[in-house]
N, C-alpha and C positions, 0 to 999 in steps of 0.2 A: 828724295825720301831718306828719313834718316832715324835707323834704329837706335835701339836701346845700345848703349854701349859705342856710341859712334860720337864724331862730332864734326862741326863744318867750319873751319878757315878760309882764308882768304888769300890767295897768293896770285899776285900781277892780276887783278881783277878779276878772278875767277874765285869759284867756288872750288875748295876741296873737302871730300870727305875720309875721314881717316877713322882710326880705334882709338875712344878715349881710353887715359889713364889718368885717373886720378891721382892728385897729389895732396901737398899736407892741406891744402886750404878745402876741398873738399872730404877727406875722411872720416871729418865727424860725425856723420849721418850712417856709419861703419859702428863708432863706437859703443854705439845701443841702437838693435832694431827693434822693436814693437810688434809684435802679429795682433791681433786679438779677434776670434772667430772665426780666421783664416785658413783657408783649403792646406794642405801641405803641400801639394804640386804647387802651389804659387810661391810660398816660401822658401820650396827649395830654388825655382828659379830665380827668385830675390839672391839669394847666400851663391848660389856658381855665378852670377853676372858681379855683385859687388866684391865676393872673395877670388872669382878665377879658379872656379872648382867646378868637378864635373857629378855632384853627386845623382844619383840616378834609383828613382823610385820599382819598386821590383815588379809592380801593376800598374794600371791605373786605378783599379778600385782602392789603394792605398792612399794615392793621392787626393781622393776625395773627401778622405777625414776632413775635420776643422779640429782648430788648436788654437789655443793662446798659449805665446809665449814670449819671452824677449830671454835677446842675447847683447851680452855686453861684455865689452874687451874691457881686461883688467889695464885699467894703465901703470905703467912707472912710476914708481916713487922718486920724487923729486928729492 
């Protein structure tokens, strides 16, 4: 079984599971997220699993809102 934030290799014919980390070929799905209609307890577990943050909602009846929103990283001028 292999959660979110996980991944599976291969070493001497076996399977391994380890902690993904994403690197440049994957972060663009970082650089703008999208909600639209979405719970904010889902959101925030989107943003602590892709960012490595532990934000943490004060209820749960907070979490149940719905929201549209997107976030997007400013990039570097070239």
């Amino acid at each position: 079984m292999v959660i979110a934030g996980e991944k599976i290799s291969t070493l001497k014919n076996s399977l391994v599971r380890s902690k993904y980390i994403a690197d440049g070929a994957a972060s663009w799905y970082k650089q703008r997220m999208h909600f639209k209609d979405e719970k904010l307890q889902n959101i925030i577990t989107v943003l602590n699993r892709n960012f490595n943050t532990n934000f943490v909602l004060a209820d749960n009846e907070t979490g149940k809102h719905k929201l549209t929103v997107t976030f997007q990283t400013k990039l570097p001028k070239q």
